[in-house]
N, C-alpha and C positions, 0 to 999 in steps of 0.2 A: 636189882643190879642190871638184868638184862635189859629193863627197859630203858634203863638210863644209856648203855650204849647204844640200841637202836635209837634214839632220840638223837644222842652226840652224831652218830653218823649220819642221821638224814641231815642234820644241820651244815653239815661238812662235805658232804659229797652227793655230787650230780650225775646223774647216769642216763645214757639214756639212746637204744638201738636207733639208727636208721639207714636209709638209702641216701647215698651220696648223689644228691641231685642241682644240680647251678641253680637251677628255678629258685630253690629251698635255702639257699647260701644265708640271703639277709637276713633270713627269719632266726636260723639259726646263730648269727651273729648278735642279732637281739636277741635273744636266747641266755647265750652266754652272756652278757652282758649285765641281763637282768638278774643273772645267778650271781655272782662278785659283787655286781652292786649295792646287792640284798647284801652282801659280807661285810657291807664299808670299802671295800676298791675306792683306790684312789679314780680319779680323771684316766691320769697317764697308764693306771694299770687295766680298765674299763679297756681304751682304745686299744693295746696291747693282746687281752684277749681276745676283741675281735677280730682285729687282724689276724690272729695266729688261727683261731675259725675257721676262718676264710682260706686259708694257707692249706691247712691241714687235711681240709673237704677239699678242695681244688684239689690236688695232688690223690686222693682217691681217686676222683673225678679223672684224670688225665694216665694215671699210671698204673688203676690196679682194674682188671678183670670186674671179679665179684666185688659191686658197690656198697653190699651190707658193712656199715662199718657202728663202732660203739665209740660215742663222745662221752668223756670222762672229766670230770671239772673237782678237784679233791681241794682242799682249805685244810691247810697243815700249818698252825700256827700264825706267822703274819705272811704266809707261802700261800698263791696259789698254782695249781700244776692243772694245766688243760693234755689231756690225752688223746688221739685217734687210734681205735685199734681196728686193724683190719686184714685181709684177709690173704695177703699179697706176703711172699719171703723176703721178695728183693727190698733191700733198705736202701734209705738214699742215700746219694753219695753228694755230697755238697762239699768243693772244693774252698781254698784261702782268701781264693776273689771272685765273682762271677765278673762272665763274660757280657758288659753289658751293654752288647751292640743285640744278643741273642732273644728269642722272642721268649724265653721260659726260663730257667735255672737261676733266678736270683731270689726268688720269695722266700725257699726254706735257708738260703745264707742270710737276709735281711732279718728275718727271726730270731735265729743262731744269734746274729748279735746284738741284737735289741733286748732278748730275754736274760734273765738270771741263770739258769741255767737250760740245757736244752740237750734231746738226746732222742736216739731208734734204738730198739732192739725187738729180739726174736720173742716173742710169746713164750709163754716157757711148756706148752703143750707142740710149740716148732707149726704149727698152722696158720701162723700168721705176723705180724708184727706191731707195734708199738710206734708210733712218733709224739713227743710230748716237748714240752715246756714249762716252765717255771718263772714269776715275776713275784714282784714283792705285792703284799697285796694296798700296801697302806701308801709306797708312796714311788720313785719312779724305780722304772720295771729294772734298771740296770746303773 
């Protein structure tokens, strides 16, 4: 029995520490990519994840201190949920519209509504935080 859950969850979920580096973005974009695709991911939910990748490292990248952060990619039924967790308290704050003359603040609202569902929170150890999303995995993301 345990080996049958260790098997279901390799099959289901991605994990995987690093340093948030611009350099490393694309790689990690194909990355993800190649994790969902291996699921059956749609097209529209492919492009979805990497964008949201891309999103989620950037925003390390520009907003937190210590760049050690953990990429989490979970397959929950026809769900996928891409996660960054890192190591920062302050949660974003993403307002109803961005300001789109400004040179930053519109990727994590472009997400917001592109994705199924989408959300931050605190760690539950209070060391760090959460940003994540959700798209359907089989056909479009919203």
């Amino acid at each position: 029995m345990t080996n049958t859950v260790r098997a279901m969850y390799a099959q289901s979920v991605y994990g995987q520490s690093l340093v948030a580096d611009g350099r490393h973005i694309e790689w990690w974009r194909r990355e993800a990519a190649d994790v969902v695709g291996r699921w059956g991911a749609s097209a529209s939910a492919v492009e979805l994840v990497r964008l949201g990748v891309s999103e989620l490292l950037s925003n390390v990248i520009r907003h937190v201190a210590e760049r050690r952060c953990y990429l989490r990619i979970v397959r929950i039924g026809g769900e996928v949920t891409v996660q960054v967790f890192d190591r920062s308290r302050q949660l974003p704050v993403i307002g109803d519209a961005p300001d789109w003359d400004a040179e930053s603040g519109r990727g994590l609202w472009m997400l917001r509504e592109m994705a199924t569902r989408f959300g931050c929170e605190h760690t539950c150890h209070g060391d760090g935080k959460i940003v994540w999303f959700s798209c359907d995995l089989h056909g479009d993301p919203r």
